[in-house]
Structures are given as C-alpha cells and as structure tokens.
C-alpha positions in Angstrom: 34.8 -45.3 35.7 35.4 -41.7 36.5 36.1 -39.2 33.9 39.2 -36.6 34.9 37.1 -33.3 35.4 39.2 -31.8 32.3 37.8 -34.3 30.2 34.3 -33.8 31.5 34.9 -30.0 30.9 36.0 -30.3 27.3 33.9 -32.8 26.4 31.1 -30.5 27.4 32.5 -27.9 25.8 32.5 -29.1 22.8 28.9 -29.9 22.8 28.4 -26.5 23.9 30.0 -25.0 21.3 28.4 -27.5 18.5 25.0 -26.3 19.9 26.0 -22.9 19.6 27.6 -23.2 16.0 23.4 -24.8 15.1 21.8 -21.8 16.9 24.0 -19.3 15.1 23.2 -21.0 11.6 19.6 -20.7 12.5 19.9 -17.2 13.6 21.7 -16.4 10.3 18.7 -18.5 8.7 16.1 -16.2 10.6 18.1 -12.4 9.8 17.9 -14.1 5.9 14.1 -14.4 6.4 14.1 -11.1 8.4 15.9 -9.5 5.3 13.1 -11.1 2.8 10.7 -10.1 4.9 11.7 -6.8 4.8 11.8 -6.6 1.4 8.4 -8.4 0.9 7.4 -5.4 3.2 8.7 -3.2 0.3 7.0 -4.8 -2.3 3.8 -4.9 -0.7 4.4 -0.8 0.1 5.1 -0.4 -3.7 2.0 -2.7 -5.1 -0.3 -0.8 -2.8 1.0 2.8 -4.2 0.6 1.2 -7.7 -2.7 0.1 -7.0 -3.8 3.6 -5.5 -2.1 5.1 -8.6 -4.1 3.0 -11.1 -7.3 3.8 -9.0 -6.8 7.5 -9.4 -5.8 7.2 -13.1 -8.8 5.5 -14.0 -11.1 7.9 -11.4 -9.8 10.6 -14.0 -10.4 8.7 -16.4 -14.0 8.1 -15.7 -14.5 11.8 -15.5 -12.9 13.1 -18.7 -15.5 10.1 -20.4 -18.4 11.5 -18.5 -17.7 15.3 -19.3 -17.2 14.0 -23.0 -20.0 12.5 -22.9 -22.2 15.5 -21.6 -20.4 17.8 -24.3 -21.0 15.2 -27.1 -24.7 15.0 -25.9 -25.4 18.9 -25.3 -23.8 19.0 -28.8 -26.6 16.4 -30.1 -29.3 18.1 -28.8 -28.4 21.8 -30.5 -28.2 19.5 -33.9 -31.7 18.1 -33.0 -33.2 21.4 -32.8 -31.3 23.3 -35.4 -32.9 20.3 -38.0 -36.3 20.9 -35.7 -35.9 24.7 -36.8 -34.7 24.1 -40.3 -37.6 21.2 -40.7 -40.3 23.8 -39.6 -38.9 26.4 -42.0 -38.8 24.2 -44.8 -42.5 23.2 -44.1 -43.5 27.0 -43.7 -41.9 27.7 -47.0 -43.2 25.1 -48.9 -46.5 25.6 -48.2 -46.4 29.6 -48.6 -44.9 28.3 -52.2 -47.7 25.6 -52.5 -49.7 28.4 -51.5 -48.9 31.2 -53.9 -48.7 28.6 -56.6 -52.3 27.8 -56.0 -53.5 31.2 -56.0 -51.2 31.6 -59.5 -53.7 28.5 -60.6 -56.2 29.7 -59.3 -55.1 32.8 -61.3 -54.4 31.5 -64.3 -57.6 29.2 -64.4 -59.9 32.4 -64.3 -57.8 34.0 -67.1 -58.4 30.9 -69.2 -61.6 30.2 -68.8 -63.1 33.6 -69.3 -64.5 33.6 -72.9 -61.9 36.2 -75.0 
C-alpha cells in the first residue's frame, strides 16, 4: 500500500513537531537548572565572603586577646615587684626596729642591773 505523499508529509510532521515540543520541555528543564545554578553560584559567592568575614573577625579577635593578655601580664609583673619592694622594706624596717629595740634592752638591762 502506498501512502499519498500529503499523508506521508503530515504524518511526519507531526512527529516532527511532537519531538520538538519534548526537546523544548527539556530545554526549559535545562534554563530551570541553568537558573539554580546560577543561583547556587550566588550562594556559594556569598558563603565564601561570609566565611572570609568570620576569618577576619576572629584574626582580630585573636589579637585584641593577645595584646590583653600582654597588658594584663606587664600589669602582673609591676604588682610582683612593687610587693618585692614593699616586702624588702618591711624586712628592712623590722629589723632596724628589732634592732633598736635590742639596743633599748640592751639599754635598759645595764640600767637595771647596776647596783643603785
């Protein structure tokens, strides 16, 4: 049986233009995924400027510690030797009071044992 060349033609076109209605769906399909890809794209941009931002946060973070740190530790160490300084006066003025009370004693021993 021969098919009138009309028939043949539309009968082909038709299947022609199914095919091209299925690769226009999956274009649209692919410019969606384009489109989220684009914006994945975007997000990864923004988590990578959030991630350098977090980095330089804590980086001045770590600094303003450390310089704390040094002040709170330079601070300690003039407290350890004003109490060194205050200790060895202390000492010194104990024992020039230890020592005058002994010579007072000493003193007052000689006045009481010498017969009256």
């Amino acid at each position: 049986m021969v098919v009138p060349l009309q028939e043949a033609a539309q009968e082909y076109k038709e299947k022609l233009e199914a095919c091209l209605k299925t690769l226009r769906e999956e274009r649209e399909k692919l410019l969606g995924r384009k489109t989220a890809e684009g914006k994945s794209q975007e997000y990864l941009k923004w988590t990578q400027a959030e991630k350098q931002k977090i980095v330089a946060e804590f980086q001045q973070l770590r600094q303003f510690l450390e310089e704390q740190e040094q002040q709170l530790l330079a601070q300690l160490e003039k407290l350890d030797e004003e109490i060194g300084r205050l200790q060895t006066d202390t000492v010194r003025k104990l024992s020039a009071q230890i020592s005058h009370l002994s010579k007072w004693i000493g003193e007052l021993e000689g006045t009481y044992q010498k017969p009256a």
